[in-house]
N, C-alpha and C positions, 0 to 999 in steps of 0.2 A: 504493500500500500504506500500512495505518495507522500511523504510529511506536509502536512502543512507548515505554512513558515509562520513564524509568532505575528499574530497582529500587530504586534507595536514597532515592527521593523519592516512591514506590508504597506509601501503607501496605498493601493488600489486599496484596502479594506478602510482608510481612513477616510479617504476621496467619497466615498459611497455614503458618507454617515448625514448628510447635509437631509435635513428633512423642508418638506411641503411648507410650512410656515415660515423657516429658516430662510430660505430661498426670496420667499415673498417680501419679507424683510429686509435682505440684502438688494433686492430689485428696488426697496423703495428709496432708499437709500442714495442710491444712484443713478434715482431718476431726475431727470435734467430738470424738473420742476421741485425736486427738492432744495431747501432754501439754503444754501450754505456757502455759494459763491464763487463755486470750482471753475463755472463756466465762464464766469468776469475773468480770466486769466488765461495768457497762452504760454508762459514763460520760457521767454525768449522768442519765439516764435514768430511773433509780428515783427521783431527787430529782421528774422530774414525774408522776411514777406516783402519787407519795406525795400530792402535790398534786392528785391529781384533774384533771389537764393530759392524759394521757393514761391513758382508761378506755373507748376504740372501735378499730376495728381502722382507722377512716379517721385519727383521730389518730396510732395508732402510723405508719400509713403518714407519715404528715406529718411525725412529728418525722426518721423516717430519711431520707428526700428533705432535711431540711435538714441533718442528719449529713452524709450523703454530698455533695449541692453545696457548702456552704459551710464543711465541716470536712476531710472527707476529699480532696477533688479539689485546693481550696489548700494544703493541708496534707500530710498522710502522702504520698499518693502522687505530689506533685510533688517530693516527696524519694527516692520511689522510681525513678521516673523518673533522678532524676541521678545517687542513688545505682549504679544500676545502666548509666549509661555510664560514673560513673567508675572501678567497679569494672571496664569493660573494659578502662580506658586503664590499669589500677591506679596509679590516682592517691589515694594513703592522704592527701597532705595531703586532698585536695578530701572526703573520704570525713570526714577529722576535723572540717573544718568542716561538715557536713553533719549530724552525730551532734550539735556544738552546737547550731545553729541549730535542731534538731529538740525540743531539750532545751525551746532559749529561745521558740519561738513556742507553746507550750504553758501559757497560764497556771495552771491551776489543779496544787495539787502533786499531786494525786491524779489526772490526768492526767500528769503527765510520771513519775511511779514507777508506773503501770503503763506504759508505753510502754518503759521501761526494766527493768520484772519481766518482762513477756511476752517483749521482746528476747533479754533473758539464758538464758531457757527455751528459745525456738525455736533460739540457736545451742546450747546443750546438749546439744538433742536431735537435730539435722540434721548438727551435726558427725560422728561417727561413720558416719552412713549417703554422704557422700559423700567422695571425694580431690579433696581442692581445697586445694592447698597458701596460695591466696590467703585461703580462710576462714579459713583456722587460723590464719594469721598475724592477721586479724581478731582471731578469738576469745583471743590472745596478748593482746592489745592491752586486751580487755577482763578477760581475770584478773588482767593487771598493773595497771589500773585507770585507764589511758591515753588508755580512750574511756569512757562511760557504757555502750554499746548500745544505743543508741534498738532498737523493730523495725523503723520503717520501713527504716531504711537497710543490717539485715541483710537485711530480707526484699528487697529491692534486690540487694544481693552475692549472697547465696543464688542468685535466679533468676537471675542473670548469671552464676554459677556452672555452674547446670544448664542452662543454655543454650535456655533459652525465649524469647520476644521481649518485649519492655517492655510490647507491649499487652495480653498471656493476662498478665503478670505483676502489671498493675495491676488487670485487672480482675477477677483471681481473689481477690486482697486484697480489691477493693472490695465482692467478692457474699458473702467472711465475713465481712465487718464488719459488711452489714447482717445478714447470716443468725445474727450473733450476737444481735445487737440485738431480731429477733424472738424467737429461742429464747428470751432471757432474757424479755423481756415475757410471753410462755405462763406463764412460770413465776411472774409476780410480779404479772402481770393476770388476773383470772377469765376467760381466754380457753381457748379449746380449743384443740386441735390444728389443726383444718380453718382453724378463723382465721387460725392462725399460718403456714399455709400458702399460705390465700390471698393474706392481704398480703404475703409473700417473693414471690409470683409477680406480682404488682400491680408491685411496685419491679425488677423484672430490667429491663425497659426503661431505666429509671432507671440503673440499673447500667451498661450498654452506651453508654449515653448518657456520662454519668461517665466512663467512660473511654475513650471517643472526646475527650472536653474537655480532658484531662490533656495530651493528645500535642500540644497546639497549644497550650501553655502551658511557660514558662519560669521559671527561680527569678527572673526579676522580679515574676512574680505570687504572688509564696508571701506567702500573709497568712492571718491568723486573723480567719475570715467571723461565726464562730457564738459571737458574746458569751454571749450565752442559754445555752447549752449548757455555756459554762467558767464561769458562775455557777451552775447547777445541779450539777456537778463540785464546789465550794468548798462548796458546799452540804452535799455528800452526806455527809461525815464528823458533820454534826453532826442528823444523823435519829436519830430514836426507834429504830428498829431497821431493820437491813439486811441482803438476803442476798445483795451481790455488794460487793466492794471497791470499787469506784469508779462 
């Protein structure tokens, strides 16, 4: 007979755990009418828009494959990732260094205040809708002015909260981050609709991929991959005119 392998070293038995409500939760979350202000932001993005860096739909594909490998996978969601064990162990010290560290790998200032405006919005609005005495005690921490709020690291507590598994948790971050990143280009590139569609559905692979990469990585690997991107961030305050914060 075949051994089974231990559940707790099986991602597929982990992957499968996400239930019917969980889901629905995570979908609202992330939906573009949710109030939290992810979509007022393209970071960096309109700085190459503006530049004529990005004006085809295989460009936009391009710059968000390097969003997501070399920004997002070392970055946000390998905070997510910790975030969200430490939140099981509730380890508040590890959670505080985690909200620093989120702060400081974040060069540009218009990256780390939206990471910290969006933060502050998402537990706003997510506190109310669930009883998680451990968020609030969170959200304590941020009126009293204790932590910053990065979002990575509520959106970490959050899902650990709601009891979804680390991997629907990263990779549902990862598919709005890009799905932001198109919406806003529609809006600030002469693109159409079907464009903006196609290319979100060109990068879903990209996405799964991403966050199968996360889970086999560790805060020894947390680095900032995407120079390029936090100089076009430094950039973006000093454009002729803009219509996304960052």
């Amino acid at each position: 007979m075949k051994q089974l392998n231990d559940a707790s070293s099986n991602r597929s038995n982990t992957v499968d755990t996400l239930t019917n409500f969980s889901l629905l939760q995570l979908l609202q979350i992330h939906d573009s009418a949710f109030p939290i202000g992810s979509y007022t932001h393209s970071y960096g993005m309109e700085t190459y828009i503006q530049e004529d860096i990005i004006r085809t739909k295989e460009q936009l594909v391009e710059f968000c494959q390097v969003y997501l490998f070399h920004n997002v996978v070392y970055g946000d969601a390998i905070l997510i990732q910790e975030a969200f064990h430490a939140a099981k162990r509730r380890d508040v010290a590890r959670l505080i260094e985690l909200d620093q560290l989120c702060g400081a790998m974040k060069l540009a200032k218009e990256s780390r205040d939206a990471s910290v405006n969006v933060g502050k919005q998402f537990m706003r609005t997510v506190a109310p809708l669930m009883e998680s005495p451990f968020l609030l005690q969170w959200k304590e921490k941020i009126d009293h002015e204790e932590v910053k709020g990065h979002y990575a690291v509520l959106y970490g507590i959050y899902c650990e909260a709601l009891g979804v598994n680390v991997f629907h948790a990263i990779m549902t971050f990862m598919y709005a981050s890009i799905s932001g990143l198109v919406q806003n280009a529609v809006r600030a590139v002469p693109f159409g609709q079907n464009t903006g569609v196609q290319a979100l559905h060109e990068l879903l692979a990209s996405v799964e991929e991403a966050a199968k990469t996360v889970l086999t990585l560790t805060m020894d690997d947390l680095a900032n991959n995407a120079l390029g991107i936090e100089l076009a961030s430094m950039k973006h305050e000093f454009l002729f005119s803009r219509l996304f914060i960052s």
